[in-house]
Each structure stands twice: as C-alpha cells, then as structure tokens.
C-alpha positions in Angstrom: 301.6 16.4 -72.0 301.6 19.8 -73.8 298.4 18.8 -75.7 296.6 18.5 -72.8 297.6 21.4 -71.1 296.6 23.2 -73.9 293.3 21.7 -73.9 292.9 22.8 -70.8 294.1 26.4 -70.9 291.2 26.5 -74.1 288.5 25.1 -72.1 288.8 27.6 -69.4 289.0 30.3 -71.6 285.9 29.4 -73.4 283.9 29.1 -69.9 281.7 32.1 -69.5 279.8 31.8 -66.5 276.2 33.6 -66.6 276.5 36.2 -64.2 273.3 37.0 -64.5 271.9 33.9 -63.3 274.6 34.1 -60.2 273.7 37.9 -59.4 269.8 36.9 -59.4 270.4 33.4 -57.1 272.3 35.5 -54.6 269.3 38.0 -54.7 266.9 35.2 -54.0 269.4 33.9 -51.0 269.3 37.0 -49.5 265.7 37.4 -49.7 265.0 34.4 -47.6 264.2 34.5 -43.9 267.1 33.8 -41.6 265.5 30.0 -40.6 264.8 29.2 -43.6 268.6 30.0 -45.0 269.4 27.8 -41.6 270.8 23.7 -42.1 268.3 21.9 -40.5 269.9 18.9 -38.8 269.1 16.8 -35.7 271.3 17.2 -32.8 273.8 15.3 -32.2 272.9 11.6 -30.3 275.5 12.9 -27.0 273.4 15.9 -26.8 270.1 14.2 -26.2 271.4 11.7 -23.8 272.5 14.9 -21.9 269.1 16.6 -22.0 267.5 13.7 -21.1 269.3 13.2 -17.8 269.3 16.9 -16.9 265.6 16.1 -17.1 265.7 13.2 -15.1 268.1 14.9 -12.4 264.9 17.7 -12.1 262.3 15.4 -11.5 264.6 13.6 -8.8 265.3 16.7 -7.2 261.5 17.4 -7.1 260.8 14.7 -6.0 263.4 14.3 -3.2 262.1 17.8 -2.0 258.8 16.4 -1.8 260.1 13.8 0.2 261.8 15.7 2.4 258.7 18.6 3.1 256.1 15.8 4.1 258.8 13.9 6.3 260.0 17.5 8.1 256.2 18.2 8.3 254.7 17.9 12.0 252.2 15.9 13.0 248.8 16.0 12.3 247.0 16.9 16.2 245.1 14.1 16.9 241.9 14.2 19.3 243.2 12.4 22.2 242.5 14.2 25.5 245.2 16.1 27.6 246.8 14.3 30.4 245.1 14.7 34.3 247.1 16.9 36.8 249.2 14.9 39.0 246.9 13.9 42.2 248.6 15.8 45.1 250.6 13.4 47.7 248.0 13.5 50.7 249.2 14.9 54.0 249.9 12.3 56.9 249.7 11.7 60.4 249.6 9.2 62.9 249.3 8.9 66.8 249.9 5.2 68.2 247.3 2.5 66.4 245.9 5.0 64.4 247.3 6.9 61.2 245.4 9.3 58.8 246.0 10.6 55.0 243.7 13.3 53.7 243.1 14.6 50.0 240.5 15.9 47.6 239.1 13.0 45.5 240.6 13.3 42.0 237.0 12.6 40.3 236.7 16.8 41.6 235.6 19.0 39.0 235.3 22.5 38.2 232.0 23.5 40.3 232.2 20.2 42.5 234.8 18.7 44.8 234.9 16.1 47.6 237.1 15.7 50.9 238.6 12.1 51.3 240.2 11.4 54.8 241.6 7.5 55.2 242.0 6.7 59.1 243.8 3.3 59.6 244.0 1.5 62.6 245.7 -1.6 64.1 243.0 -2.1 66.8 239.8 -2.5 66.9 237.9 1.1 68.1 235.3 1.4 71.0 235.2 5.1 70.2 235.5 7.5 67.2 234.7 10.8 66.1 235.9 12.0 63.1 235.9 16.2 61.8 236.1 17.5 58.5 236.4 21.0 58.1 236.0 22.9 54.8 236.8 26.5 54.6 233.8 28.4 53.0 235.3 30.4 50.4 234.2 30.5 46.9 230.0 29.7 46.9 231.2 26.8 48.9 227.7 24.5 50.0 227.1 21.1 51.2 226.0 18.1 49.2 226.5 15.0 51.0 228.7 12.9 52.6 229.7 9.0 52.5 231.9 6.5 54.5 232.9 3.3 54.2 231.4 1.9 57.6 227.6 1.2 57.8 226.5 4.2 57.8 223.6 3.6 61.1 227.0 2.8 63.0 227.2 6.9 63.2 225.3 10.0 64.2 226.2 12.7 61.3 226.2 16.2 61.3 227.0 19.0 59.0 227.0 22.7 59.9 228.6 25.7 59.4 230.6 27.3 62.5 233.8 29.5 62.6 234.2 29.8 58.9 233.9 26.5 58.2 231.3 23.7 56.6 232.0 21.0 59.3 231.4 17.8 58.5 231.0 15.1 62.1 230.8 11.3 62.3 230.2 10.0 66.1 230.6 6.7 66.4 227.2 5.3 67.9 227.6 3.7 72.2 227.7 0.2 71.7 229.4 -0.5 67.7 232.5 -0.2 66.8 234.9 0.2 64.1 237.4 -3.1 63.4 241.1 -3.1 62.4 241.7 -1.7 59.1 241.5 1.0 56.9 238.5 4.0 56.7 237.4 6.4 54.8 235.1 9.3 55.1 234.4 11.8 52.7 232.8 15.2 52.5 230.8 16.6 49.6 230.3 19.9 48.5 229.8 22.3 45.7 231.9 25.5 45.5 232.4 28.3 42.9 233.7 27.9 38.9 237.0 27.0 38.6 240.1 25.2 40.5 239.3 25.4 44.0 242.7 25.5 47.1 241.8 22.9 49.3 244.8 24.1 51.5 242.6 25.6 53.9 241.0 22.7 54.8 241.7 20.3 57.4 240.3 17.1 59.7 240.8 15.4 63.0 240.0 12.3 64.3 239.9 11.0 68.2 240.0 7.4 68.7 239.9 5.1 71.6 240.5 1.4 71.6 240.5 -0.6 75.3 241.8 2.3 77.9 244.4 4.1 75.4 243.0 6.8 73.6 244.5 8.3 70.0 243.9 11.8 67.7 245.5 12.6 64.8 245.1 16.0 63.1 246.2 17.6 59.9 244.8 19.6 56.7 244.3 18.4 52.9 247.0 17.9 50.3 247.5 21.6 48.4 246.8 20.8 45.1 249.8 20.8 42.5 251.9 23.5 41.5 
C-alpha cells in the first residue's frame, strides 16, 4: 500500500502541465463569437409539443373570430320592392235597400288617381243618379270615367262647378239597375306627389217601386 502511494505522490510531481498551450486555448475561447461558444442542442420533445399547440390554439382563435364576424354581419340588402301602404278602410253609408263604400283605387299613382264608389242594393232600381265630386286642388283634370253597368244605360256628365270636378251618372227613363253590387269610378290626373282625397265626396239617390233612398258620404283619407 505504501508503494503505491508513493507512486503516486512521484507521478504528480513529475506532471508539468504546458501552460503555455492552456493560456493560448483560453485566448482562442475568448476570441470566439458568443453563438459560436453556445451548446447547440435541440429542444427538449415537451417543449415542441407546447409550441405546437400554442400554434394550433392561434389558428382556432382566428378562425372562430372569423366565424363569429361573418355570422354577426347583416344581411346583404336584397332587391325586393318595399311593401304598398295599407289601402284606407273606405267610408260607409246606407239608407234602407241601398248602402255605399267609397275609396281611391289603390292602382293610384303619383300624378294619377281614380275615385271608386260601390252602391249595393237589395232591390232592383227604377231610378238612379249617382255624384262624384273631386275637389280641384293640386293641377287636378279629368280623364275618364267607367262603371260596371252598360254604360248606354246612363247619361254622363263631367263638369266643374263650386270647386269641384263633378262627375254624374243618370240612369236613362225606361232601364234599370238589378239587385246587387255597383261600382262607378271617376278618373283624373292631379299634381306630383301623394294627393288627400279627404276632400272628396259622392251621393247617390235611388228609387226602387214608390220608396225612394240617398246615401251620402266622402272618400276614405288616406293612411296616416
């Protein structure tokens, strides 16, 4: 045991290391760029499994976003036209066999309108004479007028008298009008834009046998 401590204790004393050659391989160490001096290793396998689901999280996230924008986004307008006002409620009256409704015909327009009045009666007529009157205001001016009897059944007139374009059906001596429902209608042009038929207004005198009738009233307003 003492021989090879011996040994050992000569060994180490004869071990000279070059200091030279140390001194100069530190020099070259220190000379080196910092990345170079750097262990290059690959990262560990937990740490890309972590990178790659942070990654996978982000494109979720844009993608739910995505999602989310085009279902909160409104709708595209589409070209389908805007609802028609609500046709007025037409304005009624009635005296014995005979009742009346009058309106403006929703086919009216901007620079055109026309009058509708519905008699109906539950007797045949022997006489009839029907008014419409509409109030010139606005460039108001005749263009027709129409019924739904035969129209030699009546003497027509249209003429303009106390502020009004008045429209007259008489029924001719010798025809008459049979149970039922009626309608005459007056035509007329009138300035650009919504025109307030509320002015307006109609009467009709009936007789049928020895008892004779008249209603009266004025056109539906228009709505609102």
């Amino acid at each position: 045991m003492d021989e090879v401590r011996r040994r050992l204790r000569e060994t180490a004393v004869s071990h000279r290391p070059d200091r030279e050659a140390m001194l100069a391989r530190v020099e070259r160490g220190m000379a080196e760029p910092a990345a170079a001096r750097r262990p290059r290793t690959a990262p560990a396998p937990w740490l890309r499994v972590v990178a790659a689901t942070a990654a996978v999280a982000g494109v979720l996230a844009v993608g739910g976003y995505a999602v989310a924008a085009l279902t909160d986004a409104p709708a595209a307008r589409g070209s389908a036209a805007r609802p028609a006002p609500p046709t007025p409620a037409p304005e009624r009256a009635a005296d014995g066999f005979l009742s009346s409704a009058a309106v403006v015909d929703p086919h009216s327009n901007r620079y055109w309108a026309q009058g509708n009045l519905s008699l109906t009666t539950r007797e045949p007529l022997t006489e009839l004479t029907v008014e419409l009157r509409v109030a010139l205001t606005g460039g108001v001016e005749q263009t027709g007028h129409w019924g739904t009897r035969p129209a030699d059944d009546f003497e027509v007139r249209v003429q303009e008298r106390d502020g009004v374009l008045l429209y007259r059906w008489t029924l001719r001596e010798g025809r008459t009008v049979p149970a039922g429902k009626h309608v005459f209608a007056a035509q007329y042009n009138h300035a650009e834009g919504a025109r307030d038929a509320s002015r307006d207004s109609y009467s009709a005198w009936a007789r049928s046998g020895d008892t004779g009738v008249a209603v009266t009233g004025r056109f539906a307003r228009p709505p609102g």
